[in-house]
N, CA and C of each residue as an Amber inpcrd file, in Angstrom:
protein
   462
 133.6790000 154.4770000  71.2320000 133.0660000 153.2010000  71.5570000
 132.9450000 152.3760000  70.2750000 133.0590000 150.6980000  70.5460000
 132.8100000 150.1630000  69.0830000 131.4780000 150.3270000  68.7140000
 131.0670000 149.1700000  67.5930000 129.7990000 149.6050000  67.6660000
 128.6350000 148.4850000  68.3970000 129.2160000 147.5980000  68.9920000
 128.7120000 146.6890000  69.6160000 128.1390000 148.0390000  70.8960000
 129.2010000 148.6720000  71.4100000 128.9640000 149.1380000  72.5850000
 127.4690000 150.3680000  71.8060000 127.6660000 150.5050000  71.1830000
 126.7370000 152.3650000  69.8820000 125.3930000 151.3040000  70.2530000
 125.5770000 149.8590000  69.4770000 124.4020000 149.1680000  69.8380000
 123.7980000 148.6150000  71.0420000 124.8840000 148.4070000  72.0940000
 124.0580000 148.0260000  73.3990000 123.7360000 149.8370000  74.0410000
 124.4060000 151.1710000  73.5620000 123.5590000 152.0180000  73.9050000
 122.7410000 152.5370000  73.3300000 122.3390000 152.1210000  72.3660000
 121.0060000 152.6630000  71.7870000 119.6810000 151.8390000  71.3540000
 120.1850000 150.7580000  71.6530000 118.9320000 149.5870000  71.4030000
 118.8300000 149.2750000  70.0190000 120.1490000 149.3930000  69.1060000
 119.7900000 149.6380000  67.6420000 121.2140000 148.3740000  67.3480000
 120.2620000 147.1960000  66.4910000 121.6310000 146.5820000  65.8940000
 122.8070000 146.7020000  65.4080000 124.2200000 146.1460000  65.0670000
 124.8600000 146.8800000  64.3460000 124.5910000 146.4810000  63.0270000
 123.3500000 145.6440000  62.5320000 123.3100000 145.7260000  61.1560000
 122.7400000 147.0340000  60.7600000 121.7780000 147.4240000  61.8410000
 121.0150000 149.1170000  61.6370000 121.9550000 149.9240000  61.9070000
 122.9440000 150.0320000  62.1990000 123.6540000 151.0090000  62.2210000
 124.8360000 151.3240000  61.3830000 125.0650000 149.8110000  60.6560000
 125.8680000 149.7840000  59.4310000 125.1080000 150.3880000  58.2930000
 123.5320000 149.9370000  58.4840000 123.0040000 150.3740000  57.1340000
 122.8220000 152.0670000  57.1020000 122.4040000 152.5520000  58.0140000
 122.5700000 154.1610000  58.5810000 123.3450000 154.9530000  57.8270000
 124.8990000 154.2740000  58.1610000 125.7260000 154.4230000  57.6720000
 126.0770000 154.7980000  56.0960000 125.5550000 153.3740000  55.4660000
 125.4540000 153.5200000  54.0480000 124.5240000 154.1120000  53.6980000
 123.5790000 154.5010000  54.4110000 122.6070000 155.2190000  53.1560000
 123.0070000 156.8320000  53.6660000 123.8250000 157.0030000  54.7620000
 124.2830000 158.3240000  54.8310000 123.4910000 159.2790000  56.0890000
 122.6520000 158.7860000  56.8700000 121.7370000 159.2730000  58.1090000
 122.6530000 159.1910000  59.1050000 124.1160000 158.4930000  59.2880000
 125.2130000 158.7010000  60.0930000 126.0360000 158.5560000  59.7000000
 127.3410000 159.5870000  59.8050000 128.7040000 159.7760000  59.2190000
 129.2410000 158.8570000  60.0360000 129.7830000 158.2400000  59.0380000
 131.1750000 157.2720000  58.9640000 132.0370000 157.7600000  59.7730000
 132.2140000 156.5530000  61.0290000 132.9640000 157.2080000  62.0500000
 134.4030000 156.4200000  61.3280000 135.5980000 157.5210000  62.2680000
 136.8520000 157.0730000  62.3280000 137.1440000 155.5700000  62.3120000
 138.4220000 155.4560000  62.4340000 138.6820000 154.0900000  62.2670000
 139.7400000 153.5890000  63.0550000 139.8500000 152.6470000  63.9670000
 141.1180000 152.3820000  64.7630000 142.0060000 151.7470000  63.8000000
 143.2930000 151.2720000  64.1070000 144.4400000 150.7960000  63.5640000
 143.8600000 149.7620000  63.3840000 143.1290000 148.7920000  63.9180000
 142.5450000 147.6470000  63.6780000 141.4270000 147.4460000  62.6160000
 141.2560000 148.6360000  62.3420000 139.9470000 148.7240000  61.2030000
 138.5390000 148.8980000  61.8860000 138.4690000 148.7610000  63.3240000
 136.9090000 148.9140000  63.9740000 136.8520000 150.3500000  63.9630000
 135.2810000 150.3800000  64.0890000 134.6870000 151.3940000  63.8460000
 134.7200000 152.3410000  65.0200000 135.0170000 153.4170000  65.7540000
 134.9230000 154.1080000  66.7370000 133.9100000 155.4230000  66.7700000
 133.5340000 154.8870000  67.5490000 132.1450000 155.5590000  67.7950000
 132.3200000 157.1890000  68.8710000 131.3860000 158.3760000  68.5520000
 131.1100000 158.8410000  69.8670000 130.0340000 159.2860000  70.2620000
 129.9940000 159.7930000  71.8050000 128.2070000 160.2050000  71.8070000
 127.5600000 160.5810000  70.7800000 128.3630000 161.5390000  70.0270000
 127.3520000 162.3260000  69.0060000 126.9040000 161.6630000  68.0110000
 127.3260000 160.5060000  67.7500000 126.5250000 159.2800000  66.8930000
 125.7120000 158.6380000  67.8850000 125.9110000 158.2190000  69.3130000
 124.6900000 157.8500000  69.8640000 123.7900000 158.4630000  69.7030000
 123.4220000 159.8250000  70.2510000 122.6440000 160.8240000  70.2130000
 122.1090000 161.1500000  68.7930000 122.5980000 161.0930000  67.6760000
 121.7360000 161.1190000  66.1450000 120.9220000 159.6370000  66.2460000
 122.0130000 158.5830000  66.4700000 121.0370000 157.4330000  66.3350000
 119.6510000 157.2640000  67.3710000 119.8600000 157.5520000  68.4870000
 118.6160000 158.1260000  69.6690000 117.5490000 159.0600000  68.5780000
 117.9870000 160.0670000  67.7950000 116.7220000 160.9990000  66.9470000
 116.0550000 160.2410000  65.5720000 117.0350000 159.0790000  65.0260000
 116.4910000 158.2460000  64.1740000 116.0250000 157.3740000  64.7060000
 116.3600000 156.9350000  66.0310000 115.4430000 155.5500000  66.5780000
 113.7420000 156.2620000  66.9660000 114.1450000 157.7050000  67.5080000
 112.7050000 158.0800000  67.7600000 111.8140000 158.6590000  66.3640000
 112.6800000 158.8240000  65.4750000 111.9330000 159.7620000  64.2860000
 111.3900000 158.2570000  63.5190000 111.6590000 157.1560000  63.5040000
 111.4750000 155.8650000  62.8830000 110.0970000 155.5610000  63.9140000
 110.5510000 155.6260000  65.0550000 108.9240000 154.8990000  65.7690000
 107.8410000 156.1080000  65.4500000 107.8790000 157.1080000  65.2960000
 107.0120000 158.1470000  64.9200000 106.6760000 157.9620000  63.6310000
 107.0500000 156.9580000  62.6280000 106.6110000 156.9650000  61.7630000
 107.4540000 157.5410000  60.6490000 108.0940000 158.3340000  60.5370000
 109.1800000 159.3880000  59.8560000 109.5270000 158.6790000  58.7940000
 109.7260000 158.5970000  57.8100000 110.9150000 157.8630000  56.5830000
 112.2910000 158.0450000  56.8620000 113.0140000 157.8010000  56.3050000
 114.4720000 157.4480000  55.7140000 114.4150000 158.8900000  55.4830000
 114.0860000 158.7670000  54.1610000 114.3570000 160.2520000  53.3730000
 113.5790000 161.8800000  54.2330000 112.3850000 161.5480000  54.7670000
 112.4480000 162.4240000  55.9060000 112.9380000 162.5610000  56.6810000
 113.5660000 161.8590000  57.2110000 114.8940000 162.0220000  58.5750000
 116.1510000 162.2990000  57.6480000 116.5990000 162.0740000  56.9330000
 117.2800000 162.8080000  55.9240000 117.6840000 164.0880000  55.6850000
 116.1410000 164.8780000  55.2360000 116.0750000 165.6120000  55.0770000
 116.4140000 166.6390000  56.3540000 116.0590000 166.3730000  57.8340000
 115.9800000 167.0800000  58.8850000 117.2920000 167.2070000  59.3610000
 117.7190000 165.8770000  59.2000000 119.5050000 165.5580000  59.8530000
 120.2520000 166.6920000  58.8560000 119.8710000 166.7270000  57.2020000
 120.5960000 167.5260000  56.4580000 120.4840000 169.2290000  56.7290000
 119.2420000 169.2960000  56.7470000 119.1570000 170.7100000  57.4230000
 119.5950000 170.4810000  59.0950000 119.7620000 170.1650000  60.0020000
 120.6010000 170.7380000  60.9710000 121.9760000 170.4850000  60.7760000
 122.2860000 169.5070000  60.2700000 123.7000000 169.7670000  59.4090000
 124.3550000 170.7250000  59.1730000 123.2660000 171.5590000  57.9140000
 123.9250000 172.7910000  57.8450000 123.4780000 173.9780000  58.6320000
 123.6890000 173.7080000  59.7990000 123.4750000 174.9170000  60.7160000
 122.0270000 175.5220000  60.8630000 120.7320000 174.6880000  59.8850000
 119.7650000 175.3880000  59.9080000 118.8000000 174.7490000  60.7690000
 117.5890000 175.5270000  61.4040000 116.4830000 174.7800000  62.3400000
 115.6890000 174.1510000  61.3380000 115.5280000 173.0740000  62.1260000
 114.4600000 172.2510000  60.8880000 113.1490000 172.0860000  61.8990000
 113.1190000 173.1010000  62.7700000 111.5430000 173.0870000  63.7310000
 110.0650000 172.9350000  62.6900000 110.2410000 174.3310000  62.1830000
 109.5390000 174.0550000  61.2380000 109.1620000 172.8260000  60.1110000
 110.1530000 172.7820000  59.3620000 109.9260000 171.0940000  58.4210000
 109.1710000 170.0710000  59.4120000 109.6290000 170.1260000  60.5130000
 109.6510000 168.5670000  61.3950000 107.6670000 168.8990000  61.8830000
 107.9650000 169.7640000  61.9620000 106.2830000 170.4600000  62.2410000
 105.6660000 169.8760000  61.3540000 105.3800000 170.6300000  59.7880000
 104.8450000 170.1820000  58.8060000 105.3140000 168.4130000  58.6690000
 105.9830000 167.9310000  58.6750000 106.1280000 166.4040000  58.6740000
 105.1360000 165.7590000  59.7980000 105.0050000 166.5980000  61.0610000
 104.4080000 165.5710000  61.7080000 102.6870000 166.1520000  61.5060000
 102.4850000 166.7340000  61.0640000 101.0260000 167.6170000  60.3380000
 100.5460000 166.3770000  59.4410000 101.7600000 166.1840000  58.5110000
 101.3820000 165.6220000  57.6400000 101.2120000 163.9190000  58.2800000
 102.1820000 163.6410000  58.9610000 101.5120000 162.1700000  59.8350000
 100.3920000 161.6970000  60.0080000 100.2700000 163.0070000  60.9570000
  98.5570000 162.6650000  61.6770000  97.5540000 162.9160000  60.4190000
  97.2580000 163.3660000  59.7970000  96.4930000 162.8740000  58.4750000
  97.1300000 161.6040000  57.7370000  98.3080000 161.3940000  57.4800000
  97.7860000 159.7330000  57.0910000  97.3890000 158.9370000  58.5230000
  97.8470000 158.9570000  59.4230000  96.8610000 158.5030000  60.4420000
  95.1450000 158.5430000  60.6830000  94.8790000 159.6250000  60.1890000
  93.6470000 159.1270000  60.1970000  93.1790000 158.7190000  59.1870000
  93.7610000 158.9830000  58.0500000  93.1430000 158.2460000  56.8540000
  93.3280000 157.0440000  57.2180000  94.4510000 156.4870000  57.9440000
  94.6220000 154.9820000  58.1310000  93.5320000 154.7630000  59.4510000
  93.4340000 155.0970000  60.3370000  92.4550000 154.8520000  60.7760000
  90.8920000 155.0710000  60.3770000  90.4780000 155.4600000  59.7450000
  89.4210000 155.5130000  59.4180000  89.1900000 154.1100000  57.7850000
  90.2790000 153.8880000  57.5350000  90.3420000 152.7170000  56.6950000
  90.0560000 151.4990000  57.7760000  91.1210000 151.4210000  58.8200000
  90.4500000 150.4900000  59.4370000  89.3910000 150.1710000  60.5200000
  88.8410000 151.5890000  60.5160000  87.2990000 151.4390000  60.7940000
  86.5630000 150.9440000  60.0880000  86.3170000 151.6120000  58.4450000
  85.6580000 150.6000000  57.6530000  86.0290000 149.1670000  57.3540000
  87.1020000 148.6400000  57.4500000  87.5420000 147.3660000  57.6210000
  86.8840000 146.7260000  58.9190000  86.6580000 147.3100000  59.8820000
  86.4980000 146.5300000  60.9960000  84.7300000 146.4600000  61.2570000
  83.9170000 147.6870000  59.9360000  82.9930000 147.2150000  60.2610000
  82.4290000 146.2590000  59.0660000  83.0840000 146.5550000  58.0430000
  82.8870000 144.7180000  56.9210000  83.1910000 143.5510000  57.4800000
  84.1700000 143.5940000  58.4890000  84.3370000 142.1630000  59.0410000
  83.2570000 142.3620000  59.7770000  82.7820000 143.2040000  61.0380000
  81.7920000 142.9520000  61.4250000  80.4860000 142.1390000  61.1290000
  80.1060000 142.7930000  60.1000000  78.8060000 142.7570000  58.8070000
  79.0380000 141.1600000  58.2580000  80.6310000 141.0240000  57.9270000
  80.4790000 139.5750000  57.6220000  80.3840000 138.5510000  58.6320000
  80.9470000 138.8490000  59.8880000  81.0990000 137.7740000  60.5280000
  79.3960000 137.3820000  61.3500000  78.2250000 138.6940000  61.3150000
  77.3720000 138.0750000  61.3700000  76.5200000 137.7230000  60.2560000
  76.7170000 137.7940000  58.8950000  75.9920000 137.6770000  58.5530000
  76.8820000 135.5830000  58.1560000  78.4270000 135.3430000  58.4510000
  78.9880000 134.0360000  58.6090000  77.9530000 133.4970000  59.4500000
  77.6600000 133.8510000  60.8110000  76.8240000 133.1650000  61.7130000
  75.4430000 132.3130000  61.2770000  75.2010000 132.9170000  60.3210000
  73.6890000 132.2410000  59.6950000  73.6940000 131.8990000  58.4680000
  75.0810000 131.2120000  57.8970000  75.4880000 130.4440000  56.9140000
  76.3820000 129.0660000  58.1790000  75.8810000 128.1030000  56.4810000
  76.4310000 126.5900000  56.9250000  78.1220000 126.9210000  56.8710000
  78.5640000 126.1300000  57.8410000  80.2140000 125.8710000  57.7500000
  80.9540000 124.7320000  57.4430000  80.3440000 124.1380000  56.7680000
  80.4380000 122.0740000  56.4800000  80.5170000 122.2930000  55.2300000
  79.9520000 123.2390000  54.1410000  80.2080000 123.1100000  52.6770000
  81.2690000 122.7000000  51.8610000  81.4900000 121.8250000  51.2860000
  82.9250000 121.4490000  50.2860000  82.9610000 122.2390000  49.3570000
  81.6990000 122.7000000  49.0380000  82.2190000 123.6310000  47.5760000
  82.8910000 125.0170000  47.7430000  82.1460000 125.5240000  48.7120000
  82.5020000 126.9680000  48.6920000  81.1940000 128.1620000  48.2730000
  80.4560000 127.4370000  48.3990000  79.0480000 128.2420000  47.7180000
  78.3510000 128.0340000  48.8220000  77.6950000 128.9800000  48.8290000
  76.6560000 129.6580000  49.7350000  76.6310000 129.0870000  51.4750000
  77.9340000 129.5470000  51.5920000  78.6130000 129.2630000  53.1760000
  79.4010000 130.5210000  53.4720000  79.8210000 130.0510000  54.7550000
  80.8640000 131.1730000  55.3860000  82.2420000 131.5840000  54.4500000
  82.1500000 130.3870000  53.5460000  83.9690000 130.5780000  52.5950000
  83.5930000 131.4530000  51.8860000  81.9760000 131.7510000  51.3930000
  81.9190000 132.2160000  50.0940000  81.7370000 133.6600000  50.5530000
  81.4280000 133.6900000  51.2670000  81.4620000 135.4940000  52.3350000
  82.9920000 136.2770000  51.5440000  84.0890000 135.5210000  51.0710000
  85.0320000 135.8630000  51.3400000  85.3330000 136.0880000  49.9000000
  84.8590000 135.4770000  48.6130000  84.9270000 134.9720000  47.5010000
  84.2170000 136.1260000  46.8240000  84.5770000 137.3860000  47.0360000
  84.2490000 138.4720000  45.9790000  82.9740000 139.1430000  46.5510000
  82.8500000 139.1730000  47.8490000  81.1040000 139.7120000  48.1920000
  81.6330000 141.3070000  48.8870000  83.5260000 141.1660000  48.9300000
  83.4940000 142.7270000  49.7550000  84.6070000 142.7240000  48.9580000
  85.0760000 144.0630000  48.5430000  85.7690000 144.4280000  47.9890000
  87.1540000 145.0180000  49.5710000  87.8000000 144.8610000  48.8530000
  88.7980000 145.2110000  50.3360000  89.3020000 146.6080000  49.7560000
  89.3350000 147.0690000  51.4400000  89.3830000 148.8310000  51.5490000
  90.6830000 149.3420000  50.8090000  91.0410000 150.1900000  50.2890000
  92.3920000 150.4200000  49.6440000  92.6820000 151.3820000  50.7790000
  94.4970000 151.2030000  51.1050000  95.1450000 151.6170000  52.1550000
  95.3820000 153.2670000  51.2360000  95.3920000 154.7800000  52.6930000
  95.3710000 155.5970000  51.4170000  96.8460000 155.5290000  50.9100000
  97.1170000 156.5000000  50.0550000  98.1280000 156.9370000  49.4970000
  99.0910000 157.3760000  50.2050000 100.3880000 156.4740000  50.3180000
 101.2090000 157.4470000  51.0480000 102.8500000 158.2660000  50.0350000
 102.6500000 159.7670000  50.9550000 103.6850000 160.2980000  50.2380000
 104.8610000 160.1440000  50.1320000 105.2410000 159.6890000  48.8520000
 107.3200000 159.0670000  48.7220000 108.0680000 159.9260000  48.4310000
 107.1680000 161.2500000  47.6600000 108.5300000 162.0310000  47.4260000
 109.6860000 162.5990000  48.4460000 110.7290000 162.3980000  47.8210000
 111.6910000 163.1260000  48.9460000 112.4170000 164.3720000  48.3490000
 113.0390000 165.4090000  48.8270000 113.2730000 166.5180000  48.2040000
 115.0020000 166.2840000  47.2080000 114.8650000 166.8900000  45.9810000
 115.8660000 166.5600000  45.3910000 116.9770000 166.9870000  46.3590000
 118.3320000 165.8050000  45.4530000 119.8870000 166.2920000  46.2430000
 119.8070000 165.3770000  47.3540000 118.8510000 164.6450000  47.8720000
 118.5140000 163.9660000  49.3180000 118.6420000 162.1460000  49.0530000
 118.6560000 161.7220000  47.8750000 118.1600000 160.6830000  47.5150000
 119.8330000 159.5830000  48.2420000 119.4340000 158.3780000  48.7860000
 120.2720000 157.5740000  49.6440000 121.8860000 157.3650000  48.8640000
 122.9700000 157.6370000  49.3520000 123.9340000 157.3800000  49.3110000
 124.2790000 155.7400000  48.9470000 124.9270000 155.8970000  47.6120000
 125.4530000 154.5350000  47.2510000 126.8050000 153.5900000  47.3480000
């Protein structure tokens, strides 16, 4: 299939599937006499495990890593386990960031209610709520390393 058709079956552009390509998460399919790209299921079906490993949150270089180990013949049950272990803790660190975010806006928006909203200066109104009185939550840390030998194809 070209890849117009790779993209109307997988819901994935062919600029996403060119870039795939180059960074190496799908082998470079064959090539017709014409130079188009020919596609087969078994590139639909990888691109179907990167379209779902991407909405799950997954990286590049973690889907990488998983595609490379079943590659070589090995189960990557395990890895994909620990990857999604490791998800749901930045998930809740991210959620619990924007719990405390949601209760500073809270806190500000009533304590906005019983400040003037007409001020030009910016002092002692609803603008100034905003002007250094909350420090904003830091998002946590998320992990980039990827395992050597894995790093994107140039």
């Amino acid at each position: 299939m070209l890849i117009g058709q790779l993209a109307q079956a997988t819901g994935i552009g062919p600029r996403a599937i060119r870039f795939y390509e180059a960074v190496g998460l799908l082998v470079e399919p064959p090539r017709s006499e014409a130079g188009y790209r020919l596609y087969d299921e078994a590139a639909a079906q990888r691109l179907g495990f990167i379209r779902g490993a991407r909405a799950l949150g997954l990286s590049l270089p973690e889907i990488r890593t998983i595609l490379v180990l079943r590659d070589r013949g090995e189960a990557p049950c395990e890895h994909v386990l620990a990857l999604i272990e490791t998800k749901l803790q930045e998930v809740g660190q991210q959620i619990q960031a924007l719990e405390h975010l949601k209760g500073d806006l809270e806190r500000l928006h009533d304590e906005g209610r019983r400040l003037p909203t007409d001020c030009s200066d910016m002092r002692d109104c609803v603008c100034d709520l905003i002007g250094g009185r909350v420090a904003a939550p830091r998002a946590p840390e998320r992990r980039r390393a990827s395992p050597a030998g894995l790093e994107p194809r140039r």
